[in-house]
N, C-alpha and C positions, 0 to 999 in steps of 0.2 A: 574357470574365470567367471566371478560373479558379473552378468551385464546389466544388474545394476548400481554398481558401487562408482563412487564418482571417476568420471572421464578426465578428469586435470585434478587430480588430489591436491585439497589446499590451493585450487586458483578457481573455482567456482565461479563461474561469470552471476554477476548481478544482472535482476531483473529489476527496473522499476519502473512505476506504472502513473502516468500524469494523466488524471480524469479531473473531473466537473461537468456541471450541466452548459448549455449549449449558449453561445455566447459569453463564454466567464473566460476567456482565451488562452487555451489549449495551445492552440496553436501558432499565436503567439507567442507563448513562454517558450513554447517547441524549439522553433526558430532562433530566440534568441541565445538559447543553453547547444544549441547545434554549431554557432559560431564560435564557439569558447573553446580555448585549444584544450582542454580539459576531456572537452567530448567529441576530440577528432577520432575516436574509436569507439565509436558506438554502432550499432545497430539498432535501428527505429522501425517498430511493428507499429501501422496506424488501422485503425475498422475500414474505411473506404479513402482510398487514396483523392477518390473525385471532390469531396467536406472539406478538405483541410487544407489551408492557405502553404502547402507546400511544393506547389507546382511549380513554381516561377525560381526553386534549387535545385530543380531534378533536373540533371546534365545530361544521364546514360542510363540507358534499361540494359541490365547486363543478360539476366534469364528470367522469362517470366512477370511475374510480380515483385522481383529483385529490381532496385534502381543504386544509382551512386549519388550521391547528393554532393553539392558543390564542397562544402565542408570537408567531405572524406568520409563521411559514414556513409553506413548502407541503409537502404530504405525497401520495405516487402508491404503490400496492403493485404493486410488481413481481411479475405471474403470466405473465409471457412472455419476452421479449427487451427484454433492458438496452438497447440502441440504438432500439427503438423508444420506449423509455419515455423516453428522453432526449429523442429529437425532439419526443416531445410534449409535455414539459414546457417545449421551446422555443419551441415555435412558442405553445401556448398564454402564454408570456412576450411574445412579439411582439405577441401579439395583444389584449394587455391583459385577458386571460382570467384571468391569478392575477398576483402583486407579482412586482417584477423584483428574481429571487433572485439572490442574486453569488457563492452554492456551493452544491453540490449533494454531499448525504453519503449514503452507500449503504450500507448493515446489511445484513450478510447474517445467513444462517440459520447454526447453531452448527455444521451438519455439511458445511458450505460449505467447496469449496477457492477459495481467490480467486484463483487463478491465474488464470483463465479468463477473470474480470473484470480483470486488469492485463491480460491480453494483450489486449481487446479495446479498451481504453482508449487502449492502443499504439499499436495499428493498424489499427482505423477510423477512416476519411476523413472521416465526418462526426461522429465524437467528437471528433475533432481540432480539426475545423474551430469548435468551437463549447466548447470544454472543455482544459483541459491535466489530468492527473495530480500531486495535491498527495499527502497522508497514508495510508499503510495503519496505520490503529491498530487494534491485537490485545489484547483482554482475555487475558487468564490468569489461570481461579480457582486463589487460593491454597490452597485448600482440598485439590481434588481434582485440580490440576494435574499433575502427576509422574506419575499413575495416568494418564493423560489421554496426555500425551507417550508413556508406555509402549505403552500401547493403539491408539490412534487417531492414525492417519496426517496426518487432518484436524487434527487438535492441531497438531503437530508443524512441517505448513507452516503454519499462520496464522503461528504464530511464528517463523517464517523470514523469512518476507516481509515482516515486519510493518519499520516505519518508526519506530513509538513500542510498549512493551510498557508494559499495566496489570497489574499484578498486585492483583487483587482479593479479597474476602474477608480483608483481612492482618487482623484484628482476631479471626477462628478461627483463628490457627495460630500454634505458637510461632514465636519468632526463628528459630529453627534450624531449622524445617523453611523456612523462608519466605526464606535467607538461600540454603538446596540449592537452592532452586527458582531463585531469582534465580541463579545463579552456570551452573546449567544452562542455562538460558535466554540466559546473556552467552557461551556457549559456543556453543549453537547459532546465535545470530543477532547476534556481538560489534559490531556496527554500533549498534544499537538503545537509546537510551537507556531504560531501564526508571523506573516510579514505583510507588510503592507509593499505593493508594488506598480509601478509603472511602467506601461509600454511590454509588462514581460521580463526586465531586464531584474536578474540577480544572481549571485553565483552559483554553478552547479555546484560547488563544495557544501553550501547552506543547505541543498537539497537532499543530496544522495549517500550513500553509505551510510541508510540511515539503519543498521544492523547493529544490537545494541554488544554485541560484543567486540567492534570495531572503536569502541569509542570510552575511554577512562573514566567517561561518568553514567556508564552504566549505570552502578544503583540508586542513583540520584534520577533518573530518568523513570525507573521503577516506582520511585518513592512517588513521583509525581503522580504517573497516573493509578496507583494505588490510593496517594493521600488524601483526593474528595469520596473514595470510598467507607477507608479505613477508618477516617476522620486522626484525630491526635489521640486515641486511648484505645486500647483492646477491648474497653469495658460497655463498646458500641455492639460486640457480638456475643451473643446467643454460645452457650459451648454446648456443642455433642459429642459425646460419647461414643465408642461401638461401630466406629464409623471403618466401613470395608475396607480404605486407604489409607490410613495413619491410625495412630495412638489417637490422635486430638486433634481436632477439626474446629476452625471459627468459622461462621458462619455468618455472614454480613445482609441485613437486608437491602433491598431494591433502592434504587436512587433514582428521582425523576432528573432526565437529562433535558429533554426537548418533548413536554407534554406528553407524547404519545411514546415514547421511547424510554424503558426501565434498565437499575442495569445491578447485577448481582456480584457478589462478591466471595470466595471459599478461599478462605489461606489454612496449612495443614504445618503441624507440627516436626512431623517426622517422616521420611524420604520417602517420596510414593515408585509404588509397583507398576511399571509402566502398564503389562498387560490389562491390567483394571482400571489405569486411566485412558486406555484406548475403547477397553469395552464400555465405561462411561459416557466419552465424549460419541462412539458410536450410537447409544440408546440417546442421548440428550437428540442431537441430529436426526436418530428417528422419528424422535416423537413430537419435535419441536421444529425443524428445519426452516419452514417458511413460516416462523415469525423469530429468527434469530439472526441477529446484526452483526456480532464479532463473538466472537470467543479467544480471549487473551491471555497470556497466564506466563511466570516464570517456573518450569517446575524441577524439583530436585528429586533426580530419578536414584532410586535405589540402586547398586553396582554401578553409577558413574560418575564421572569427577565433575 
């Protein structure tokens, strides 16, 4: 029996992860997507249980770092390793020790880079095995956003990464400041659909199952965040030849996102060989690791449908 091939074939629990910098309210949108019968079966991992305005719904400490939250999810504060808190929220699932949650959402702290947490989501065996990758949803206070991006790094990528942008506090800021912010934000991470919100409140449907094979407009959602790459004509890249992975390779130059922030582009003609896009993406990560932001891509693997 392979122990790592998935644990629920075809029912993969989703992971998603709601960050922003520190006051852009987390914990707020927390709270108000925990009330929604939608996500009476969750499981919520937060960084320090003492930070985040969820004290005044925790009813029962079942084991440990395990609690029950008035709603009916469960709740565990992450003070170690994200994989160990997962397995124990598993096995205590198996074990009829808390309700069998169907997601699991992860808050981090405001000066969190979440990279760290998608890569491990990626590529642990036993995350995998038991979990796929759904939502990064990103707060952005409207308020103090722009000042925020400028300053802090950690700004900057939540909003990169992110999968769905909130922009919050839109009720303190004019139009016009609130209009810069947004147009910023579709610059830096033009994939991203953004909302404008209040108090927190909006649907988890808006949010989550954001896995692009869940959803009918797939390549319509590709198209997007390819199209300020690609631009409208092929005749934007560079063609190489000879290239290790395919026949024919375009090559797109750098795109200024957010000043300090560049971003590349490789589309391939014909079906790549996985083994060479792993030894790729492992040499890229070698040599490049801390100064690389996302690495994205749709690819079509040679032998698979």
């Amino acid at each position: 029996m392979d122990p790592f091939a998935p644990a629920f074939p075809g029912e993969l629990l989703p992971v998603s992860i709601i960050t922003g910098f520190l006051g852009s309210g987390k914990s707020t949108l927390l709270g108000q997507l925990l009330r929604q019968p939608d996500m009476g079966k969750s499981a919520v991992i937060i960084n320090e249980l003492g930070e985040v305005g969820l004290d005044h719904i925790l009813v029962e400490r079942i084991e440990g770092e395990v609690c029950l939250l008035q709603s009916g999810c469960v709740c565990c504060s992450l003070r170690g390793d994200l994989e160990q808190a997962l397995q124990k929220l598993i096995d205590q699932r198996e074990r009829g020790v808390i309700t069998r949650f169907d997601r699991v959402v992860i808050e981090t702290t405001g000066l969190a880079d979440p990279a760290p947490i998608l890569q491990l989501a990626l590529t642990s065996p036993m995350i995998q095995r038991y979990f796929k990758l759904d939502a990064v949803v990103t707060t952005v206070d409207a308020v103090n956003g722009e000042r925020q991006l400028d300053q802090n790094p950690e700004s900057v990528k939540q909003a990169a990464l992110a999968d769905r942008i909130l922009l919050t506090k839109t009720d303190l800021v004019s139009l016009d400041q609130l209009d810069r912010l947004e147009a910023r934000l579709a610059r830096l991470n033009p994939a991203a659909p953004r909302f404008r919100v209040l108090h927190g409140r909006i649907e988890a449907a808006r949010l989550f199952n954001a896995d692009p094979t869940l959803h009918p407009a797939a390549a319509e959602d590709v198209a997007q965040w390819l199209g300020p790459v690609l631009g409208d004509s092929h005749d934007a890249f560079a063609h190489a030849h000879g290239a290790t992975c395919a026949d024919h390779i375009h090559v797109g130059g750098t795109l200024n996102h957010d000043g300090h922030i560049n971003h590349f582009s490789l589309s391939f003609d014909e079906p790549l060989d996985w083994l060479t896009v792993a030894e790729w993406l492992s040499d890229l990560c070698g040599r490049w690791g801390e100064k690389l932001l996302r690495i994205k891509g749709v690819l079509d693997l040679a032998g698979e449908p």
